[in-house]
N, C-alpha and C positions, 0 to 999 in steps of 0.2 A: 111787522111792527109799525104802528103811526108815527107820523114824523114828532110828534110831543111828544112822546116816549122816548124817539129817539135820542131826541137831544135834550132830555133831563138822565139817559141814561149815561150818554157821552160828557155833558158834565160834572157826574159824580165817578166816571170813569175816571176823568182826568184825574181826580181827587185821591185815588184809591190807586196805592200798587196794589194790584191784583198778581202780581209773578211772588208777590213771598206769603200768598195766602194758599193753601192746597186747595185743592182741585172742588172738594166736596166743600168749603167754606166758600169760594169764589161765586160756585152754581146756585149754593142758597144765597148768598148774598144779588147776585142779580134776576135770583126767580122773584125774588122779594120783592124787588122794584120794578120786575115786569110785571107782577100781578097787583102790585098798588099796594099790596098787603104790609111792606116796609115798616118796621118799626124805630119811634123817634121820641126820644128824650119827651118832649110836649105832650105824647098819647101815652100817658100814666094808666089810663084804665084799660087800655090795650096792652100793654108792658104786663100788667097783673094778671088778667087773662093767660098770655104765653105762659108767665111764671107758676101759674096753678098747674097748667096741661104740662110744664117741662119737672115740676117738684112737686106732686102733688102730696108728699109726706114731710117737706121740710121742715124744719124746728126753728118756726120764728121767732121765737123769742134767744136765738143764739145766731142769729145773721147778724153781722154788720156791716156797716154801712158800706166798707170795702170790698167783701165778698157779697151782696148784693149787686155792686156795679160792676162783679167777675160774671157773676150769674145773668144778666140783663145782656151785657155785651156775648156770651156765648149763644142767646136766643139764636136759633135760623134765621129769623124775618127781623132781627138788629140791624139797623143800616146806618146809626148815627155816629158822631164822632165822639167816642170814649170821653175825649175831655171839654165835652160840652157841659159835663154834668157836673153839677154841685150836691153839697149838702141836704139844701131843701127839698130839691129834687129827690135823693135817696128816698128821703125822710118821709116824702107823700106818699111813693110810690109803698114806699113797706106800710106805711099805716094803712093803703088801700089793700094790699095786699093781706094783710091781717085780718083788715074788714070782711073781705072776701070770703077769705076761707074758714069764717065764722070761729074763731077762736076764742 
């Protein structure tokens, strides 16, 4: 591992208990940020992307805005902090999400 990596890994280690996440959330959560792949509140058309490939049947028009940010933060490649997120933000992400998947 390159020393950048190292130490944006070691700073969001600090960040992150990793002893009360299991074993299989922990390894996707740092495959995520070894492979750059990481997903983050600001990559909305990335976030939509995951969310097609993870529900590719869901019924959008019966999400809300709270089980939308249940659904985002269980992504593998989620690496942001749950309460960075607001309203707007939902609100993009589901209207691209919509967009998407041609409804």
């Amino acid at each position: 591992m390159n020393s950048q990596w190292r130490t944006k890994f070691d700073a969001i280690a600090q960040e992150v208990d990793c002893e009360n996440l299991d074993n299989l959330a922990a390894s996707a959560y740092t495959g995520a940020i070894m492979s750059g792949t990481a997903l983050y509140w600001d990559a909305d058309y990335e976030i939509v992307l995951a969310l097609l490939r993870a529900y590719p049947d869901a019924d959008l028009d019966n999400i809300g805005l709270h089980e939308l940010s249940e659904r985002i933060v269980q992504l593998p490649d989620f690496a942001d902090d749950p309460a960075l997120v607001n309203d707007a933000i939902l609100r993009q992400i589901l209207r691209d999400w919509y967009e998407e998947s041609g409804e």
